[in-house]
C-alpha positions as CSV (number, residue, x, y, z in Angstrom):
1,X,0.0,0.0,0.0
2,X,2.5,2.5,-0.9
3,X,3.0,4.5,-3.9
4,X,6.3,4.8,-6.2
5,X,7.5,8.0,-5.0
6,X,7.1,6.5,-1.2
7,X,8.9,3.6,-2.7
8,X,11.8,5.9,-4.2
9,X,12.4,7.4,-0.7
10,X,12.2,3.8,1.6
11,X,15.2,3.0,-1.5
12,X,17.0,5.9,-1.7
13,X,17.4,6.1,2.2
14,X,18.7,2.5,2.4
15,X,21.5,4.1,-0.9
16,X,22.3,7.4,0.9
17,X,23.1,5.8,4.0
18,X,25.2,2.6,2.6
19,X,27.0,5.3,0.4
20,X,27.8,7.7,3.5
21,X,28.7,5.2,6.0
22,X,31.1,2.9,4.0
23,X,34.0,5.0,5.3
24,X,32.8,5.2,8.9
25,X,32.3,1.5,9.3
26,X,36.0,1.0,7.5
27,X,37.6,3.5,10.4
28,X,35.4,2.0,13.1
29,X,36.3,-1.3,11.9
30,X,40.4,-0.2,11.9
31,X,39.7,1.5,14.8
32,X,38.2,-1.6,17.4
33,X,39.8,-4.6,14.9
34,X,37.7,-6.7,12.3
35,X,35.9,-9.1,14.7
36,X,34.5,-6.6,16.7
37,X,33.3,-3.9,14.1
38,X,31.6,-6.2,12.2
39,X,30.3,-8.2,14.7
40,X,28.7,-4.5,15.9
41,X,27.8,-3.7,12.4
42,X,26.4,-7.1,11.9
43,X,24.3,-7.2,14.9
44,X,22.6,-3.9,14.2
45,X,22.0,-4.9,11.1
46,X,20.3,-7.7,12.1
47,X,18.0,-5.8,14.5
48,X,17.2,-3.7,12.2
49,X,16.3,-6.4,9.7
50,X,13.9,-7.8,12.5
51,X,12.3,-4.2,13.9
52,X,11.0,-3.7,10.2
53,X,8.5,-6.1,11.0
54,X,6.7,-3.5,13.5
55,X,7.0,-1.3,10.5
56,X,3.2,0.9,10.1
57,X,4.2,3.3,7.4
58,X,6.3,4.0,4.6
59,X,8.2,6.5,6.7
60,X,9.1,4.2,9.5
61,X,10.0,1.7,7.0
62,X,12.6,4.6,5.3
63,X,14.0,4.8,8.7
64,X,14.9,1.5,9.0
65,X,16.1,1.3,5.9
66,X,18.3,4.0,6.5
67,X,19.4,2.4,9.6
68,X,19.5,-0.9,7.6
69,X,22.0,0.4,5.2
70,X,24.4,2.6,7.9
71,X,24.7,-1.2,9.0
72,X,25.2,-3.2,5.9
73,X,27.7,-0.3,4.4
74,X,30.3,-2.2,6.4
75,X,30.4,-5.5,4.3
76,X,32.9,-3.9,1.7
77,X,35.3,-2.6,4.0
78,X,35.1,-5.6,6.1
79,X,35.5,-8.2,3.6
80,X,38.8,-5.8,2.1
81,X,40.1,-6.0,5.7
82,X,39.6,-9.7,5.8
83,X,41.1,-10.1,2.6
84,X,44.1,-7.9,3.2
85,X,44.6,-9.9,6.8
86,X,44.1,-13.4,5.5
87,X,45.5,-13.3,2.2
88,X,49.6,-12.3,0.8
89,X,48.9,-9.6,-2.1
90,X,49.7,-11.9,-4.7
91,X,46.8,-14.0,-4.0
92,X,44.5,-11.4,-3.3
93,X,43.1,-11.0,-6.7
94,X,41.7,-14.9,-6.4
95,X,40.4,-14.4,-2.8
96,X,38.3,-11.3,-4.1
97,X,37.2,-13.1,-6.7
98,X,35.5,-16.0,-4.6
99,X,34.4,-13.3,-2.5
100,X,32.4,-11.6,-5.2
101,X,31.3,-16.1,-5.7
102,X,30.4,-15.6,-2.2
103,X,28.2,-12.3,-2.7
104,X,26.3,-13.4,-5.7
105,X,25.6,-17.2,-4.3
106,X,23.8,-14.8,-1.5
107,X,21.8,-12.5,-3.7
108,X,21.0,-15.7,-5.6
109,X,19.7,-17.5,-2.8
110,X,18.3,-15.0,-0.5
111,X,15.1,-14.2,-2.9
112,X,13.7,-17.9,-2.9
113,X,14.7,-18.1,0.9
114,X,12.5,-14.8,1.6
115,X,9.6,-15.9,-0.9
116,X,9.1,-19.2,1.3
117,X,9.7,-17.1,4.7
118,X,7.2,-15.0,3.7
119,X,4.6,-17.7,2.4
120,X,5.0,-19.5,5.4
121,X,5.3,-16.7,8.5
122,X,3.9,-13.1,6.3
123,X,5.7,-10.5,5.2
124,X,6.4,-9.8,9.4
125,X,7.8,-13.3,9.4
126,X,10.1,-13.2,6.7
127,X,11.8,-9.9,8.1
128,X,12.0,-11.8,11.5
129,X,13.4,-15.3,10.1
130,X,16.3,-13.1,8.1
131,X,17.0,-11.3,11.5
132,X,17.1,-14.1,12.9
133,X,19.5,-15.8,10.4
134,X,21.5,-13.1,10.4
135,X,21.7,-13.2,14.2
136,X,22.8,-17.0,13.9
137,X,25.3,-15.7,11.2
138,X,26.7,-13.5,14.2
139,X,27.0,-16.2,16.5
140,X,29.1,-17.7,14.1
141,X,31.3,-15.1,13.1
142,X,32.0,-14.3,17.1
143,X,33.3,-18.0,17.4
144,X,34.5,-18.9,14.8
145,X,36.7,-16.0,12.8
146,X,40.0,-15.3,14.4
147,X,42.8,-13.0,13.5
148,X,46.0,-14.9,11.7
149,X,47.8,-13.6,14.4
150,X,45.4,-15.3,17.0
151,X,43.6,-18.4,14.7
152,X,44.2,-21.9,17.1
153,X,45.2,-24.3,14.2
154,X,47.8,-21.7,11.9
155,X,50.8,-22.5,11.5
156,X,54.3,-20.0,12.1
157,X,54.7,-21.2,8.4
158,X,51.5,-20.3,7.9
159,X,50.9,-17.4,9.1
160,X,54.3,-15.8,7.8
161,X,53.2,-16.9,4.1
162,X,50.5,-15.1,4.8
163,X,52.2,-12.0,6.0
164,X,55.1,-12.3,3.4
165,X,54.4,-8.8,1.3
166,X,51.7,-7.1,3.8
167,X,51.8,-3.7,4.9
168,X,52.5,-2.6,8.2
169,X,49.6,-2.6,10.3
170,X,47.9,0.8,10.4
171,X,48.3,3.2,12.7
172,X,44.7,4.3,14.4
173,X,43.8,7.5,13.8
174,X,41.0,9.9,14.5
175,X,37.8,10.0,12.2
176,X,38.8,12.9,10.1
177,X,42.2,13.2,10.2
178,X,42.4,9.0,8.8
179,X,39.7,10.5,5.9
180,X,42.5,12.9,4.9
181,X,44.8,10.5,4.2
């Protein structure tokens, strides 16, 4: 029950805010380390995934969104950071690429996923089994991802192949001042 221009702005507020705060989750997530950030960023954006079930108007739902997105815009920056941490620059190129494998097996499968979600539970439901998938997703990440430095089952060997041609590890700087340079 909402019209195309209503439609236009629940979009564009979900674009404006991924496109703004792609370089705030990249400094908060070089800021408190990869696991964290994106555990944060995660999280929220699972919650906000599930509050868009309560949802009563096109205008609340353009908040989430916007909400939605600020949360989501850290998936590029994280996965770079992953990449850059787990991966010697002469391999990156490969890892990126099943990355991107990654990304579209998700986009692939996330439409039929949601169509039965929301046969099955309503259009409430399907925001709250995602959430909750998402949440699950979290869960995992928090147990499961480790730093090289810190992983349980890598190798010295390992690890310095890893670290054969990486830069030095950045130095943490304020907001702005690490958007200058």
């Amino acid at each position: 029950g909402i019209t195309t221009e209503q439609y236009s702005w629940i979009v564009g507020a979900f674009q404006l805010a991924y496109t703004i705060f792609q370089p705030l989750c990249g400094w908060l997530i070089d800021v408190i380390g990869l696991k964290v950030g994106f555990l944060v960023c995660a999280s929220i954006w699972a919650l906000m995934c599930m509050f868009h079930a309560g949802a009563g108007s096109w205008l609340h739902l353009a908040i989430l969104r916007f909400f939605m997105g600020a949360a989501e815009a850290a998936a590029t920056p994280a996965n770079a950071k992953t990449l850059g941490e787990w991966f010697p620059k002469k391999e990156r190129p490969i890892a990126a690429g099943w990355a991107g494998v990654g990304f579209s097996i998700g986009a692939m499968l996330a439409p039929p996923i949601i169509v039965i979600a929301h046969s099955y539970l309503g259009w409430q439901g399907a925001f709250m089994f995602s959430g909750v998938l998402a949440m699950l997703w979290v869960v995992l990440w928090w147990l499961f991802y480790h730093d090289p430095e810190k992983h349980p089952n890598l190798s010295k060997t390992e690890l310095d192949f890893i670290k054969q041609d990486n830069e030095p590890a950045p130095v943490k700087l304020p907001f702005f001042t690490a958007l200058k340079t």
